[in-house]
C-alpha positions, 0 to 999 in steps of 0.5 A: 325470271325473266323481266321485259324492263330488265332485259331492255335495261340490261341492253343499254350500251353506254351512249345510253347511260344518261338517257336510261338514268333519267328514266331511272329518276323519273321513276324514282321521284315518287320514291325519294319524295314519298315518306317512308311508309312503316310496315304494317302489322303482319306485313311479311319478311324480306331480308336484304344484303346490300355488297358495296362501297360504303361510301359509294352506296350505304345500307341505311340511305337503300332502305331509306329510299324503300317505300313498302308498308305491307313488307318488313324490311329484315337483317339478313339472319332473319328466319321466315323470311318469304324473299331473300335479296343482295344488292351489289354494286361492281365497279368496271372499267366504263363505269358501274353495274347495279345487280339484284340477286332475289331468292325464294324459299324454294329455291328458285331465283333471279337476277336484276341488273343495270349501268349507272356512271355515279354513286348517287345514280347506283343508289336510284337504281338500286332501290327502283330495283327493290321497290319494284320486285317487291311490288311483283312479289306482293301481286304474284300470289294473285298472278299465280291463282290466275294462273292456275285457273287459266291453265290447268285442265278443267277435269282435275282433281281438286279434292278427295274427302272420306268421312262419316256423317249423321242426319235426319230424314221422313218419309220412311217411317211415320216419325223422324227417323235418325242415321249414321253413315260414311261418305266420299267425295271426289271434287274437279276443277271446274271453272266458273260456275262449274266446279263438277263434284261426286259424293256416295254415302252408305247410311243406316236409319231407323225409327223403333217402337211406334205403339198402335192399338193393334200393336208396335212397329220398328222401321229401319233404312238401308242403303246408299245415295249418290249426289251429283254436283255440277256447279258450286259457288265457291268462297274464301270460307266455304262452298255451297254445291247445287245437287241432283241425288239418287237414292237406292236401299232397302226399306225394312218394316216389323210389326209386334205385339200383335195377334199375328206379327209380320215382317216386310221389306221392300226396295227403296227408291227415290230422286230429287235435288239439295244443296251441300255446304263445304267448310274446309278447315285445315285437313278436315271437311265439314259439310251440311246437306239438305236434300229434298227426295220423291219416292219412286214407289209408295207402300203402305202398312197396316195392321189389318184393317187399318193402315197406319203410315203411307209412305208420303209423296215427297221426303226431305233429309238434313245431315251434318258430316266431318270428313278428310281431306287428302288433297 
């Protein structure tokens, strides 16, 4: 870490002492005047180890001097603590040096510090140092998405799901035909309104038994669909994709109980758009999809002469999928 405000600081040779000091003071009144604000409830751990002269600087009169609610303030044995830091204060032969050690959980760390001439001018600095990397810690969750939104490349992969699914569709039989199937999606990036995702499902539907005069029919629909999602709204607790969906199987239809049964199949094809909803929860994708499709052929059957069910001009599915996350 490489602070602006620390390196100047860190530059003040000692004819600048008393300037810098009442620049350090000036920050410091709203600090020393302020009530110390209690921590807030789930307000996250910092521990702190202060290694001075107790009588030059007290670890109560630091923590009296530290005005932050969403932080709790710990001893230094305190497990889960999300930043560790030791304050100092040296003695030299010109006067005093002020320095703040921060340490995070990963391993990474930094160090603060700055020249006072008295006890009570180490103390200012000390917590103007505490209060202020507390405040860039609280924001740096924020910085960091804003980073990674600005920097990483827009054709990342941001996700792999595989998972199985079960819907509704019609169009391919003269009722409601259910299915099961499996499906993977690969997510990108993006940024903004363009969040790039392709999903592939193979599924299985079928709808038996419907019972005519002439006898009873079974239908059943093979294939896969691949949907094709260039933009996404995206938030905290889900995701909803914008899709354009291809559809290619096979369409199986078997006449019985009749004077003269037949089978048939043919190749099913149709295009349309939908919508998928995403909701990660933890390791686990949970997804509802509507879509709505045109046929590109439209068969009839019959038991002769009479027709009994003409493939209509538009056909709408409704699946519900549970998938796993693996990135």
């Amino acid at each position: 870490m490489r602070d602006s405000w620390y390196v100047r600081l860190a530059r003040f040779g000692s004819s600048g002492v008393w300037r810098s000091l009442a620049r350090l003071a000036a920050l410091m009144l709203c600090c020393v005047l302020a009530p110390r604000a209690s921590a807030q409830p789930g307000a996250r751990t910092v521990t702190l180890r202060l290694d001075a002269d107790s009588d030059c600087v007290a670890i109560g009169e630091l923590r009296s001097r530290i005005a932050a609610p969403t932080w709790h303030v710990a001893e230094v044995s305190a497990s889960r603590a999300e930043l560790a830091l030791v304050a100092s204060v040296l003695r030299q032969p010109d006067g005093l040096l002020v320095r703040l050690q921060v340490q995070w959980p990963d391993g990474r760390d930094a160090e603060r510090s700055v020249a006072a001439q008295s006890c009570e001018a180490s103390l200012d600095a000390l917590a103007l140092l505490v209060q202020m990397t507390l405040d860039a810690a609280e924001r740096a969750p924020e910085q960091a998405a804003r980073d990674v939104e600005e920097h990483e490349p827009w054709h990342r992969v941001s996700d792999i799901v595989v998972g199985a699914s079960f819907g509704l569709g019609t169009g391919t039989a003269p009722l409601l035909q259910p299915g099961f199937g499996v499906f993977a999606g690969l997510g990108l990036r993006g940024f903004g309104w363009l969040r790039p995702r392709l999903q592939i499902e193979l599924a299985h539907a079928w709808s038996n038994g419907h019972a005519l005069s002439a006898g009873r029919a079974d239908f059943a629909l093979d294939g896969g669909q691949v949907l094709l999602c260039p933009i996404a709204w995206r938030h905290l607790l889900f995701a909803a994709h914008g899709c354009g969906a291809i559809e290619l199987a096979r369409l199986h239809a078997r006449g019985y109980d009749t004077f003269e049964p037949r089978s048939q199949t043919r190749v099913w094809a149709s295009a349309g758009a939908g919508l998928l909803v995403r909701v990660p929860v933890w390791k686990l994708d949970l997804q509802v999809g509507c879509v709505l499709l045109h046929p590109l052929s439209r068969d009839q059957f019959s038991f002769a002469p009479d027709v009994f069910f003409a493939v209509p001009a538009w056909r709408w599915q409704l699946k519900f999928g549970v998938g796993v996350r693996f990135l």
